[in-house]
C-alpha positions in Angstrom: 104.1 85.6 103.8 104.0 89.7 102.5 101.3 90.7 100.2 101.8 94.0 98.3 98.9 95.6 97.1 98.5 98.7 94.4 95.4 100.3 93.7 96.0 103.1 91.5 93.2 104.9 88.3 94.2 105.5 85.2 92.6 108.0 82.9 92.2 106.9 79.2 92.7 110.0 77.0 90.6 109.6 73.5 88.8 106.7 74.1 85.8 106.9 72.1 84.5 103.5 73.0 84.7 101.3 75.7 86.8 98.9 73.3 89.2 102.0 72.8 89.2 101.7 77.2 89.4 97.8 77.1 92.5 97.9 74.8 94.9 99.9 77.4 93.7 98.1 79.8 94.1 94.5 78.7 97.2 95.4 77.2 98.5 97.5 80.8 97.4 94.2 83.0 99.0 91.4 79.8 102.1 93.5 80.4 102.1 94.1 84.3 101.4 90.5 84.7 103.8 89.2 82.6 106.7 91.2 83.9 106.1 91.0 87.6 104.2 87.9 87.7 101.5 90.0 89.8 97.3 89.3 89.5 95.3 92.6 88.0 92.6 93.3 87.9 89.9 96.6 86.8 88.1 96.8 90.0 86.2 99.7 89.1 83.6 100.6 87.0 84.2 98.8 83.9 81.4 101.5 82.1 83.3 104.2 82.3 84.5 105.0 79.4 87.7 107.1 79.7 88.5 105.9 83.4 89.6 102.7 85.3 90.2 102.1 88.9 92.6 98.8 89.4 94.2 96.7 92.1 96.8 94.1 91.7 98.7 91.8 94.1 102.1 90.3 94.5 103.0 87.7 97.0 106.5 87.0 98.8 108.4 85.9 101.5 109.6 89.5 103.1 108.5 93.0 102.9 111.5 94.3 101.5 111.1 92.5 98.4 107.1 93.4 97.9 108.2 96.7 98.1 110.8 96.5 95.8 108.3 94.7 93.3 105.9 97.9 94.1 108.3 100.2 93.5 109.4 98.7 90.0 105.6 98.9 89.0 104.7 102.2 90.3 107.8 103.2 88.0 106.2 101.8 85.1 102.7 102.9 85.4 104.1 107.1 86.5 105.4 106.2 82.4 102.6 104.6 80.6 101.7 106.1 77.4 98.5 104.7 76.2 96.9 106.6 79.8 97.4 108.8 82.5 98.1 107.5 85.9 96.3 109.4 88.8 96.6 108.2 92.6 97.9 105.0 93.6 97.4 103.1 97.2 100.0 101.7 98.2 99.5 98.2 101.1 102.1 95.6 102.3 100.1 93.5 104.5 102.3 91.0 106.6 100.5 87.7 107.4 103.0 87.1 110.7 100.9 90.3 112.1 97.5 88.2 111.9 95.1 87.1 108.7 97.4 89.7 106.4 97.3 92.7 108.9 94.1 91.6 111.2 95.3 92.0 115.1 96.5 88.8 116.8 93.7 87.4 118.4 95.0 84.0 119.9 95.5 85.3 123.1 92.1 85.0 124.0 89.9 81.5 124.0 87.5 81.1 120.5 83.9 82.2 121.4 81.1 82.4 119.3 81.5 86.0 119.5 84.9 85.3 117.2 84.7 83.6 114.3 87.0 81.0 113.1 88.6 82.2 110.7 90.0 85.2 112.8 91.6 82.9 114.9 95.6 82.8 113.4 98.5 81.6 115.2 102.1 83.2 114.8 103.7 81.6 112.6 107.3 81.9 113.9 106.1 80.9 117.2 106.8 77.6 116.6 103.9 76.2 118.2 103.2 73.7 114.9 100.3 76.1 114.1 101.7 76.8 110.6 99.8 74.3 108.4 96.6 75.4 110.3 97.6 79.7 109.2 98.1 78.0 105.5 95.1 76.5 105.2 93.5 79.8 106.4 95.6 81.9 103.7 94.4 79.5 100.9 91.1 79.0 101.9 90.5 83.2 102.0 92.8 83.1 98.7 89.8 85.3 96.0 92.1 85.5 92.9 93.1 81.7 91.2 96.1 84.1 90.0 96.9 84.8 93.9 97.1 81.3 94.7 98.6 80.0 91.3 101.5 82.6 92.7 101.3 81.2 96.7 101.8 78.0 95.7 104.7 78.9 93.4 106.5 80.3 95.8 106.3 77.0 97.8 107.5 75.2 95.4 110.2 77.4 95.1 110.7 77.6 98.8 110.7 73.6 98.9 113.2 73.0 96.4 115.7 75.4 97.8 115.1 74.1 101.1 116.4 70.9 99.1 119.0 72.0 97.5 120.4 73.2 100.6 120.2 70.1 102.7 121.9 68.4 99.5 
């Protein structure tokens, strides 16, 4: 599993109110969301009144594609009208490396010195440790949009898997 992650500002020229602010936002995450199936979010400062800061997430199976997905967006926000965009963040945190980009830390025993929920197997390992890494992912899942989207592509992934053995 690949997560992407953006976190980019915009700058709302004019916006007299925060309801002049609210308006380009709602309408850049309704849009964002519903072309790239991504969660967004303002993670800033929702006072400000000509500023936000904003994150948003996409999940897939390979890093080629998250980037692709990034790429598509960061197009779209460089030509957004209602605002200006200023610097974006760019992340692609593989899951296979560790809890999405956390060092492997299986090779030594669990202490109490470790907590639990560092402790993630390699998935490709094939040591049957893959249900345990899920239930890690979905347990430390923050955004119901996040999971809505994990379990998507499992749904996905099972019915392919399916269709192939058919």
């Amino acid at each position: 599993m690949v997560l992407g992650v953006l976190q980019f500002h915009v700058l709302v020229h004019g916006a007299e109110s925060l309801k002049d602010k609210r308006r380009v936002v709602q309408s850049l995450k309704d849009r964002l969301h519903r072309e790239h199936l991504c969660s967004i979010a303002e993670v800033g400062d929702p006072d400000m009144l000509n500023a936000a800061t904003m994150a948003l997430a996409v999940v897939t199976r390979d890093g080629q594609r998250a980037g692709e997905i990034l790429d598509a967006i960061t197009i779209k926000l460089r030509e957004l009208r209602d605002g200006e965009v200023g610097e974006i963040d760019r992340q692609v945190l593989h899951a296979s490396a560790g809890w999405l980009g956390m060092p492997q830390v299986d090779e030594e025993p669990l202490t109490d010195a470790r907590p639990a929920e560092k402790r993630i197997s390699d998935p490709k390992s094939g040591d049957g440790s893959d249900a345990e890494t899920d239930a890690l992912i979905h347990e430390h899942a923050m955004d119901s949009d996040l999971l809505s989207q994990i379990e998507e592509a499992e749904r996905e992934d099972r019915l392919r898997r399916g269709g192939d053995a058919a």
